[in-house]
N, C-alpha and C positions, 0 to 999 in steps of 0.2 A: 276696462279700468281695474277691476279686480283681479284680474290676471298678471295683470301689469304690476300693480301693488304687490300683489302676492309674491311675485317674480325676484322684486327688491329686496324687500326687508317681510320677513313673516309678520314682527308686530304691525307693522305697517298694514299687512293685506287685513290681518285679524281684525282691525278697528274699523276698516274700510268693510268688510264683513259684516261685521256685529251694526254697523250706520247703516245700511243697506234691507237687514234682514229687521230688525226693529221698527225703522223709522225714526230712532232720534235724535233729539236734537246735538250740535257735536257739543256744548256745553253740558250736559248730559250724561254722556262715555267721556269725555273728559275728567269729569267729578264722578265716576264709576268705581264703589270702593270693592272690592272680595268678598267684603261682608253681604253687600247686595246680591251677590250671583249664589244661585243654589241649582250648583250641575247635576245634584241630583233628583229635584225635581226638574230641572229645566226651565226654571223661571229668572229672570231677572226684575229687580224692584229699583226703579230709578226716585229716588231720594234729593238727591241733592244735584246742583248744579256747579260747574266752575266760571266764575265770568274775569272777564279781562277786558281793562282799558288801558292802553298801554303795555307797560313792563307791571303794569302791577294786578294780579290774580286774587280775587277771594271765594269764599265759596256761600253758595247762597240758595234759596230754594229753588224747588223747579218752575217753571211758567205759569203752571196751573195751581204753584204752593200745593200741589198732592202730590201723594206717594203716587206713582203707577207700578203697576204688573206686568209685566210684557213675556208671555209662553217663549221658550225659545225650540225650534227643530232642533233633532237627534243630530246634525252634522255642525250645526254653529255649536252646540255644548260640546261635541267631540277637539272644534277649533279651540275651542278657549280653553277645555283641559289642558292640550298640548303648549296653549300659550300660558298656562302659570306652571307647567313643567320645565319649561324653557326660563320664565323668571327665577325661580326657583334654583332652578342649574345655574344661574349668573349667578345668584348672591350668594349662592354655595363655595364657587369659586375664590368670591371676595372674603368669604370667611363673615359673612352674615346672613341674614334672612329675610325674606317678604313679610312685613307687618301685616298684620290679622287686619288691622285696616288700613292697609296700603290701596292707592289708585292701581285698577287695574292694567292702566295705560301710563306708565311714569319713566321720567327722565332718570329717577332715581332707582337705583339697584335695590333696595330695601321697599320701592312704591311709596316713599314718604311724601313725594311733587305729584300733585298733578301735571299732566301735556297742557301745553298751552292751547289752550281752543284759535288763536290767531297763526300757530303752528301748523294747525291742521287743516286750517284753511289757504293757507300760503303753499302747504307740503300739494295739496289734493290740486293746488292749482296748477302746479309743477309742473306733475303728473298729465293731466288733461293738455298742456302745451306741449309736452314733449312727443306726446301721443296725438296731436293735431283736432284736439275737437273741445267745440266748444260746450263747457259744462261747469259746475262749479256744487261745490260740497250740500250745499242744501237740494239739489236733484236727485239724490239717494234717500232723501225723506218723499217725497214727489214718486220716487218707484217703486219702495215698498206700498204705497199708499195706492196708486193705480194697479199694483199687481194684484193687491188685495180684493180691491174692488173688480178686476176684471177675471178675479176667480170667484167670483159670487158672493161674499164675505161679504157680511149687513156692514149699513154703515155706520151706524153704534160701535160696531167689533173694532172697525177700524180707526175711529173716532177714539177709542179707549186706548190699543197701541201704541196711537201716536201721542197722547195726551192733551185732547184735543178739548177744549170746556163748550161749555151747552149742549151736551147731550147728543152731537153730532151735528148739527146744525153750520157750524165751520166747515167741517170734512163737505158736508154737502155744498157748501158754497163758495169753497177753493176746488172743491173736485167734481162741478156739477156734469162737464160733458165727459168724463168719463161713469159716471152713475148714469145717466142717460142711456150711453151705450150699453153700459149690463145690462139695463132694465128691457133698452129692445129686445138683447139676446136673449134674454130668459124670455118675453114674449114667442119670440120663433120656435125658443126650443118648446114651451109651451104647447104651442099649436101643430108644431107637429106631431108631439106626442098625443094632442087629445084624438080622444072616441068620436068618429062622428055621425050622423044619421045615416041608415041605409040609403044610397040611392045619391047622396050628396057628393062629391066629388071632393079628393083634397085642395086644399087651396095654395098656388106656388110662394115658396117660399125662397126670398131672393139668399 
């Protein structure tokens, strides 16, 4: 899918990227302004949301009404440089500029629109039919969120990410048989590692 994206339109793979590597929600990167992104820590702070019913867009809090944090890796802040050098070079050509709080993700050359979140859910659907498999835009919250989890990442950590409220308690109960699963593997790898008494033999480990 990301390949795929990527293949097409670079904003396109970017956003498909940044949903994937975060976890959030597409109302979210939707209403994602420059102001929020700081490349040089590598943080993004999801603020505000975009919702849409219809033809008509407003912008409104996040789900949890909190600010969230979300660290970003050295190769998704490399992506997104290149994606406001790329905005950048477009409004340059029109003989304007990316507003200081323009959406990241905008229709408009200056970033003064948001993308429509019913856009990106129709565009990602496309996508997935074109390329034969069944999936849809909210499964890239689903993989950061198991990836996470299946790289040993507490479940608070993950919980906070995706901005998840009760202290993890959701994450744990939308994601229980994948925490299951770490939790055995960290049991095997446990036990294999442990010291054991002279004379006692290891125990197989399937």
């Amino acid at each position: 899918m990301l390949n795929e994206a990527w293949s097409s339109d670079l904003d396109w793979g970017t956003m498909i990227w940044l949903l994937m590597t975060t976890g959030s929600r597409r109302g979210e990167v939707c209403g994602l302004r420059w102001q929020q992104l700081d490349l040089e820590s590598g943080v993004v702070t999801f603020r505000r949301s975009t919702g849409q019913i219809g033809g008509s867009l407003w912008e409104k809090d996040t789900k949890t009404h909190q600010d969230r944090r979300v660290t970003l890796d050295s190769e998704i802040v490399q992506v997104l440089r290149e994606h406001r050098a790329r905005c950048e070079e477009r409004a340059a050509m029109l003989r304007t500029a990316v507003r200081r709080d323009g959406y990241v993700f905008s229709p408009s050359t200056d970033g003064s629109t948001p993308t429509k979140p019913d856009t990106v859910t129709q565009r990602y659907g496309r996508l997935a039919a074109r390329l034969g498999l069944r999936t849809h835009l909210h499964c890239l919250r689903h993989y950061s969120a198991t990836e996470l989890i299946a790289a040993g990442v507490d479940v608070r950590t993950v919980a906070g990410r995706l901005g998840h409220a009760g202290g993890g308690s959701t994450t744990l109960r939308t994601y229980t048989a994948f925490v299951q699963e770490a939790d055995q593997r960290a049991a095997a790898a446990l036990a294999a590692r442990r010291v054991r008494p002279n004379g006692r033999s290891a125990p197989v480990i399937d």
